[in-house]
C-alpha positions, 0 to 999 in steps of 0.5 A: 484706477486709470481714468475711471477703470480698475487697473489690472496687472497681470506680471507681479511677483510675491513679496515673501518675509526674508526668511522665505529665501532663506528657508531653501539655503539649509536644504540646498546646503544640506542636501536633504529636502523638507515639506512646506511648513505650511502643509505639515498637519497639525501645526499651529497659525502663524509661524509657531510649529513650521520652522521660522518662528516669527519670521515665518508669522502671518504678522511677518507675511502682511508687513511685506504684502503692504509694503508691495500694495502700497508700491502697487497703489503709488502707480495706480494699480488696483489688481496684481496676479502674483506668481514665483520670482523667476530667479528665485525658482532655482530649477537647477536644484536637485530634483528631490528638492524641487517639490518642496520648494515649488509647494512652499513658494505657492505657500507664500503666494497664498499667505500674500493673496490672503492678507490682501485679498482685494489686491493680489491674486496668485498664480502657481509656480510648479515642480518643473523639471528639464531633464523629466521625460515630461511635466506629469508630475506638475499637474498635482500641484496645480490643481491643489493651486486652482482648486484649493487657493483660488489660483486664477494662473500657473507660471511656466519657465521654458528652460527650468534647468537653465542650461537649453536642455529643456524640450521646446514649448511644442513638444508632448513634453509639455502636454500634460500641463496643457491638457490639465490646464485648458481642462481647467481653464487656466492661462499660462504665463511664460516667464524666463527662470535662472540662466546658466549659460556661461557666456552670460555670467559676467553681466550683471543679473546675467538672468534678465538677459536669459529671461528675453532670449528665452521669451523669444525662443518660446513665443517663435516656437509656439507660434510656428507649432500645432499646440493651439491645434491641439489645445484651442482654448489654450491661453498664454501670458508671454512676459516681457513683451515675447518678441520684437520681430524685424520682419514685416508682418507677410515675412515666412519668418513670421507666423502666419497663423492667426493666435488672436484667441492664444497668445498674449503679450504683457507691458513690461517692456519698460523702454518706451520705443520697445513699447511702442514697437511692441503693440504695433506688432502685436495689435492692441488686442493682444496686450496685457497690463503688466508691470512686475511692480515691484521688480526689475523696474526701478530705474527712474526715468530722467525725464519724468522723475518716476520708476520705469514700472510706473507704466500708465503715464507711458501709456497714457502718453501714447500718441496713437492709442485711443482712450479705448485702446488704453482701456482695453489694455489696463483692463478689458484684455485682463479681463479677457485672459482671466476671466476670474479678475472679475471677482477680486477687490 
C-alpha cells in the first residue's frame, strides 16, 4: 500500500522453478519441438507425467511465486502483472520451437498467478515471429491466454529475432494482434527481447542495451503512425519508460498528435533524473506504476540503502508531484490501462 492506496504494477516478470529454463535446452539442442507439459491430456497434477518430476511440482512453482511476492511485499506493491522474461523469449529460435515455448512460458505465468491469485496477474508471451509474413499465428494463443487463464494482457517484443528484420510497429504485419486485441480489450505491453547486434555483444547483458533502443524505435514509430487511427481503442504499456526525447514539445520530430487515450509509459526508469524527465515529458496522466520487481533492479542506491526498484520512495520524494499526481500514478492509471486490476486481491 502507498499511502492508503493499493499499489498496482503494471511491469513484472514470472518467477518459474529453475527447471522451467532449463526444460528448452533439450529441444534447442535437440532440434525437436515438444508441447508444454501442461497441456498434455491426460497427465496427472503436479509435476507427475509432464517431464520435470518434481521440479516441474505445483509445490515447486509456489516456492518461487512466494519468494517473488514476498520481494514485491518489502516494496509495498500489492498487485503485479506478470509476463515472459524478455531475454529469456529466445525468438531466434527455430520456428517450429517457438510455439512450444511461447505455450509452456504462458504455463508458468499461469501456475504463479494461481498460487497467489491475490498478487499477480498475467500477461500472454506470444509465438512471434520476424520473419512470418504476419502475426496471424499469434492471435490462438492469446485468446486461449484471455479466455481461458484470465489474462488481463499480452507482451509484444518489436524485434523477436533480435536481428532489426522485424517490420516496424506500423506496418499490417502487426495488425492481427491489433485487431484481435482491441476486439478484446486487451492492452499491449511493448517490452524489448533478445539483442543479436553484434556491436552490442561484448557489453554485459548487451540485451538491457537492445531493450532501450528498441523502445525507442517502436514508441517514435507508433507515435508518428496511423495505427491509433485504425485501432482507437488500442492501449499500449511502452516498457522502460519508451522515449526520452530532446526536443521541445512543439518540435516536428516530436509527434503531434494527441496519444492521450493509447499510449503509455511505465516507471521503471530506475535513474531518478530519467524519472523525472520521463514524466515531465509525458504528463502524469501518461504513467504507469512499474518496477520489474524482482528484475534488473537491484543495484542499491548509495544514498538510500534500498534497491533501485524500490520505487515508491522515489516517487514519494518527488518535489512537483501532488499526492494525487502520485496516486494516479500507483494506481489510478493502472486501473485506467487495465480495467480488470479491479478484481484482483
Amino acid at each position: 500500500m502507498f499511502k492508503g492506496t493499493k499499489v498496482l504494477d503494471v511491469h513484472g516478470h514470472v518467477s518459474a522453478p529453475n527447471a522451467a529454463r532449463t526444460w528448452i535446452f533439450g529441444q534447442l539442442s535437440s532440434n525437436t519441438a515438444a508441447p508444454s507439459p501442461f497441456r498434455r491430456t491426460g497427465g496427472g497434477g503436479g509435476g507427475e507425467g509432464r517431464g520435470g518430476g518434481n521440479e516441474l511440482s505445483d509445490e515447486a512453482f509456489k516456492e518461487a511465486a512466494k519468494r517473488h511476492a514476498d520481494y514485491m511485499g518489502e516494496r509495498n506493491i500489492d498487485v503485479q502483472i506478470i509476463g515472459p522474461r524478455p531475454f529469456t523469449v529466445l525468438g531466434w529460435m527455430e520456428d517450429h520451437l517457438t510455439p512450444g515455448w511461447s505455450a509452456f512460458t504462458n504455463d508458468t505465468i499461469n501456475k504463479q498467478v494461481q498460487a497467489f491469485p491475490d498478487r499477480f496477474v498475467g500477461a500472454a508471451m506470444l509465438p512471434q515471429r520476424s520473419e512470418y509474413p504476419d502475426l496471424s499465428n499469434c492471435v490462438p494463443e492469446l485468446e486461449k491466454c484471455i479466455n481461458e487463464y484470465g489474462f488481463i494482457g499480452s507482451y509484444l517484443s518489436p524485434d523477436p529475432g533480435g536481428r532489426r528484420t522485424t517490420p516496424g510497429m506500423n506496418d499490417p504485419y502487426w495488425y492481427p494482434v491489433y485487431e484481435k486485441a482491441q476486439q478484446m480489450g486487451v492492452p499491449l505491453i511493448i517490452h524489448g527481447t533478445n539483442c543479436l547486434d553484434r556491436r552490442i555483444r561484448h557489453i554485459p547483458q548487451n540485451y538491457q542495451v537492445g531493450f532501450q533502443i528498441e523502445m525507442l524505435i517502436a514508441t517514435q514509430v507508433l507515435a508518428h503512425s496511423d495505427v491509433f487511427e485504425k485501432y482507437p481503442d488500442l492501449k499500449f504499456v511502452m516498457c522502460h519508460g519508451g522515449y526520452v526525447t530532446r526536443f521541445i514539445p512543439t518540435d516536428r520530430h516530436n509527434s503531434q498528435k494527441d496519444l492521450s487515450n493509447n499510449m503509455f509509459y511505465d516507471t521503471c526508469t530506475y535513474d531518478v533524473n530519467y524519472f523525472e524527465c520521463s514524466v515531465k515529458q509525458k504528463g502524469v496522466s501518461q504513467i504507469c506504476f512499474g518496477t520489474e520487481a524482482p528484475g534488473s533492479g537491484g543495484a542499491v542506491r548509495p544514498e538510500t540503502g534500498l534497491t533501485s526498484d524500490n520505487m515508491l520512495p522515489i516517487i514519494d520524494a518527488v518535489s512537483f508531484l501532488t499526492e494525487d499526481d502520485k496516486k494516479a500514478i500507483v494506481n489510478g492509471n493502472p486501473l485506467k490501462v487495465f480495467p480488470k486490476l479491479a478484481n484482483v486481491g
